[in-house]
C-alpha positions in Angstrom: 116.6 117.2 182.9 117.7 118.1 179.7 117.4 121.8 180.0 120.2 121.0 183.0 122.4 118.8 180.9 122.2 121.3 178.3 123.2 123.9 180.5 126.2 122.2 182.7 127.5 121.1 178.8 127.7 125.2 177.4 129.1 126.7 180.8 131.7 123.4 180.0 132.2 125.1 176.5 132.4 128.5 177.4 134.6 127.8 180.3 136.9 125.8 177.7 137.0 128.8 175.0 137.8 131.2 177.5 141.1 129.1 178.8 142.4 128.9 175.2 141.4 132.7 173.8 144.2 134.0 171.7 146.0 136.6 173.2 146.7 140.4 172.3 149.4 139.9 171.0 151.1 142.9 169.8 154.4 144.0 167.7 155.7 147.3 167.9 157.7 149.1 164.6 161.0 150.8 166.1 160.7 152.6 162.2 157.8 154.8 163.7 160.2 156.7 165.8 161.8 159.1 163.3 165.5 159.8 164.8 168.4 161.2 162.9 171.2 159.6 160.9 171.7 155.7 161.4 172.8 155.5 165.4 170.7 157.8 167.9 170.8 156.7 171.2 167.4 156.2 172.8 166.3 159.2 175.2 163.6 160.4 177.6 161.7 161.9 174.7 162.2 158.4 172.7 161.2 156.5 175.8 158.3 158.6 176.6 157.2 157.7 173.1 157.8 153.8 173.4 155.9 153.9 176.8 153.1 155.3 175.6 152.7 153.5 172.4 154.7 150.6 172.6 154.4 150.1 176.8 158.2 149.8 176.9 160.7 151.5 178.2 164.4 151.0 176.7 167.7 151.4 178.7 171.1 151.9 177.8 170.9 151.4 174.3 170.6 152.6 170.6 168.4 152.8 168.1 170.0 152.3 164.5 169.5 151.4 160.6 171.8 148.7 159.0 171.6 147.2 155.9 172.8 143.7 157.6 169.6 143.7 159.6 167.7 141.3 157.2 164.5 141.6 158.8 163.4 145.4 158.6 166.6 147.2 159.0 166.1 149.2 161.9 166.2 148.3 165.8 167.9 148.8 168.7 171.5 147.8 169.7 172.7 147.3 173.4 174.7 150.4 175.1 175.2 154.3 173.6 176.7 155.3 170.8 179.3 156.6 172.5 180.1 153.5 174.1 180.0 151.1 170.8 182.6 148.8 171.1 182.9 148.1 174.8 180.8 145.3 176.6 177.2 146.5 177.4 173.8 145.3 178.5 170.8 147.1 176.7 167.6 147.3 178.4 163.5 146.5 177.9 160.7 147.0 180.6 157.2 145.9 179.7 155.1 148.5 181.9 152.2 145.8 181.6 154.3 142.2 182.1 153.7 139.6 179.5 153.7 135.7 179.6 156.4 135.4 176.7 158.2 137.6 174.1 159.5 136.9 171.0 162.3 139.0 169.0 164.1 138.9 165.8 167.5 139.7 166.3 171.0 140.3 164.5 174.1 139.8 166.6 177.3 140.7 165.2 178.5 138.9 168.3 177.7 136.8 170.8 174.6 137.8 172.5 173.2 136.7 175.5 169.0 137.4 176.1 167.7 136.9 179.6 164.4 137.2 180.4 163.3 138.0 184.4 160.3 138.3 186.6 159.0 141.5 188.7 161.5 140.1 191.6 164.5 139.4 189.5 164.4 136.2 189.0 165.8 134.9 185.7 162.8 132.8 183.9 164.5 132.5 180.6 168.0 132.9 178.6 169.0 132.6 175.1 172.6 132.7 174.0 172.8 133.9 169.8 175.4 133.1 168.1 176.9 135.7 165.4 174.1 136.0 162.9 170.5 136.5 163.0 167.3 134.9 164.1 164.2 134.5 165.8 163.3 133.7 169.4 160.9 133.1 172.1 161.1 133.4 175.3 158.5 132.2 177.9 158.4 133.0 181.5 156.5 129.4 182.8 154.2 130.6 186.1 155.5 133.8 186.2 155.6 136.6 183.8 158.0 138.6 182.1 159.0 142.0 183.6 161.7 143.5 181.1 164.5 141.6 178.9 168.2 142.0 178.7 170.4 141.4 176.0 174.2 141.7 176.6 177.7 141.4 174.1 181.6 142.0 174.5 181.3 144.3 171.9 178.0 146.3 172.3 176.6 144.5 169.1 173.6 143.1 170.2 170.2 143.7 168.6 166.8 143.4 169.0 165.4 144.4 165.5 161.7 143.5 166.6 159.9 142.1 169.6 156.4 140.8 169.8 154.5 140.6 173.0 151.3 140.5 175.1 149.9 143.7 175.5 146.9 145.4 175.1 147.8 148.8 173.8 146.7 150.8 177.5 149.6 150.9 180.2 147.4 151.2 183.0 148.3 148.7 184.8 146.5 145.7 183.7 147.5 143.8 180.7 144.2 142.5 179.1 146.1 140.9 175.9 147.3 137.6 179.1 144.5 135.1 178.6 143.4 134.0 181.8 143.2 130.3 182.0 140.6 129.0 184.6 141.2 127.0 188.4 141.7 123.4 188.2 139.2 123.5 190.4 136.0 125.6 188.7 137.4 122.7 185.8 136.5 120.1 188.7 133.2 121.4 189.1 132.3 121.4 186.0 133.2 117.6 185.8 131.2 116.6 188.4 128.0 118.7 187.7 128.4 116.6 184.3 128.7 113.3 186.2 126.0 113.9 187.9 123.7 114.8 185.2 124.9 111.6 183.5 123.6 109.9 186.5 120.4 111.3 186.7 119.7 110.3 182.8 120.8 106.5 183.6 118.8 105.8 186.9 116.0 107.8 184.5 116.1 105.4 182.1 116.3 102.7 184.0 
């Protein structure tokens, strides 16, 4: 009897640790991607390097270095260098989706970050004001298939982002935790009930 009791009480435990393992959680450095001068705008040979190393892909947008980015001076801005100045939406796909994503950011506008699900639906927003900050974004039941980040001017930054992913895009993002069924929770419960049972009517 207490061989069981012992037993029902670590598969509890193990069940337990397992719904609240820390995640991968995982911040790329736009600095590793040596580009020349301050503004390049991102390209295939860029993204193919962010996809494989970051598992992002980065559209319409800019990578640049500026001095008013407080947090590492380097990141990427929303539309081409060409097109500075003129509204624009920049871009970021997670290949492998992640539950949230966090990302310092300097806008020299108003930005506006929106975060959306594999079918397009809009899970999260976040407007900055001019200035620069930090922010999560979490996508609730769903997950987060890429980010926007959209300004009148073309000024909108994301100078770091930090996500879930566990460093292979092959399809399956191991750095998600995976939190258990209500039910195998339910289970659980009761096998413990009814080992509590067995010990009273035992003792008694």
């Amino acid at each position: 009897m207490k061989k069981m009791i012992q037993g029902v009480a670590t598969a509890t435990f193990l069940l337990a640790s397992t719904g609240s393992a820390l995640a991968a959680t995982f911040t790329p450095s736009f600095a590793d991607y040596a580009f020349p001068g301050t503004q390049f705008t991102v390209d295939a040979p860029a993204n193919t390097y962010f996809n494989a190393h970051y598992g992002i892909t980065i559209s319409n947008a800019y990578l640049y270095k500026d001095s008013r980015d407080t947090f590492d001076g380097i990141g990427i801005a929303n539309g081409t260098v060409a097109e500075i100045g003129s509204p624009q939406t920049g871009r970021i796909d997670f290949s492998e989706k992640t539950d949230y994503v966090t990302f310092d950011y300097l806008a020299i506008q108003s930005t506006t970050y929106h975060a959306y699900a594999t079918d397009n639906t809009e899970v999260a927003s976040f407007a900055a004001a001019p200035g620069t900050g930090t922010q999560t974004l979490t996508a609730g039941s769903k997950l987060i298939a890429y980010l926007t980040f959209e300004s009148t001017g073309g000024y909108g930054t994301v100078s770091s982002l930090t996500y879930n992913f566990d460093g292979k895009t092959d399809g399956v993002n191991n750095g998600i935790p995976t939190v258990p069924e209500p039910e195998t929770y339910a289970l659980l419960l009761a096998g413990l009930a009814t080992a509590g049972m067995l010990v009273r009517r035992r003792k008694a």
